[in-house]
N, C-alpha and C positions, 0 to 999 in steps of 0.2 A: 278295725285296727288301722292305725294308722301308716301310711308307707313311711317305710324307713331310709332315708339317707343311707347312699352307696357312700363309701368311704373310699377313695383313690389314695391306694400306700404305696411308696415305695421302700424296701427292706433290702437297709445295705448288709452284707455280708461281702467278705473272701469267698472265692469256690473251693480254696482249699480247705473253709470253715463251712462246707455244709450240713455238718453233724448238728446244726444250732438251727440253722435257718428252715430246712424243712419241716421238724417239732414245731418251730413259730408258724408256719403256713397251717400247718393242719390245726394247731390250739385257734388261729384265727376262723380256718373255716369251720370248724365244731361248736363258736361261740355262737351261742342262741340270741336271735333277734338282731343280729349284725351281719351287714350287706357289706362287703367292699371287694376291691379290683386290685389284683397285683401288678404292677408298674414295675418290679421289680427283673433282675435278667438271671436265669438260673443258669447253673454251669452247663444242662443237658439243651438250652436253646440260647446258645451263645450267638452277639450278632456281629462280632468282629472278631478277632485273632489279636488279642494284646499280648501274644509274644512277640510280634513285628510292631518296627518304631511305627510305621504307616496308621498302625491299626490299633497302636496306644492312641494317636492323636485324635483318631475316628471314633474310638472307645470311650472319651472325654467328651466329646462333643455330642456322642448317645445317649450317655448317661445324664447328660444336662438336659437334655432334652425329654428323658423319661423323669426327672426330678422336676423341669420347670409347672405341666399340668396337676402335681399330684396335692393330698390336701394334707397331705403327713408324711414326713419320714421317719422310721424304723431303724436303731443303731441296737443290733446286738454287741453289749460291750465287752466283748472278750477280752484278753489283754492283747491282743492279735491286733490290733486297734491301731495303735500308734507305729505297728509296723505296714502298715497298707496303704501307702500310698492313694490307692483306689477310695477307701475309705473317707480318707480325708477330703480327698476333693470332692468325693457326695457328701461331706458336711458345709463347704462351699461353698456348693451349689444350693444346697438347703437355706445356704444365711443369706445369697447373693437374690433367691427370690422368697424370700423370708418366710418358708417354709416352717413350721414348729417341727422339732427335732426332739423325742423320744426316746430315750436310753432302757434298754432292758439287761436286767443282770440275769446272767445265764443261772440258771438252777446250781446253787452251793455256793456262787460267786463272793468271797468276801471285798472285790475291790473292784472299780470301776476303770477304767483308764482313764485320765483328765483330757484327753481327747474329745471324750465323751459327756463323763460327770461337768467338765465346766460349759461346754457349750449348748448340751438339751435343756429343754423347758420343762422337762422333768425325766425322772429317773424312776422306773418301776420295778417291782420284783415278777418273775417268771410263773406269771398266775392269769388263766381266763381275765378273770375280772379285772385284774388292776392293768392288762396293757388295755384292754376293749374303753374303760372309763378313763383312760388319760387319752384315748384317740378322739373319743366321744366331747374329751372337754377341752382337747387344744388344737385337734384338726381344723384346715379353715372351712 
């Protein structure tokens, strides 16, 4: 068999939207014959304090930094989207080092935010298959 490509994701979320993000973590690590590394920053291993100004500025400049090595980023598109500030600036950083950006529609979702639907290289529905084959075919 041949070795498999590690997939380096980052998966933006809110922490106050974890209810989405961690279902995505475990669907990613239960897909079969798919290797990749979380780049991502959970709310339970936080690395700064962005309720202080000090530590929004510090928090920007992490998160660019955990987006610039990665070979895909992950948008769960809630509608929560366009109110996240945080969100947005990891889409940013995703175009600033021309990252391919993946939109997933949460389970039942009829609408996407245009935050999202217009800026990802593609938009998928909340299934093994179809997020693992759009990382497989737009990751760098």
């Amino acid at each position: 068999m041949p070795l498999l490509k590690t997939y380096d994701l980052f998966i933006s979320h809110p922490w106050s939207y974890n209810s989405e993000y961690y279902p995505l973590v475990d669907l990613l690590r239960q897909a079969p014959n798919f290797k990749w590394r979380n780049y991502s920053v959970p709310e339970h291993d936080p690395v700064l304090d962005p309720t202080k100004e000090s530590g929004k500025k510090a928090l920007r400049a992490e998160l660019e930094g955990q987006i610039r090595p990665v070979n895909c980023v992950l948008i769960i598109g809630g509608m929560y989207v366009p109110h996240s500030d945080w969100i947005l600036d990891e889409i940013g950083f995703a175009q600033k080092y021309g990252k391919p950006i993946i939109g997933i529609k949460p389970r039942g979702a009829q609408v996407m935010p245009r935050a999202v639907s217009g800026l990802a290289d593609t938009i998928v529905g909340w299934t093994t298959e179809s997020i693992v084959s759009a990382i497989r075919k737009h990751a760098l």
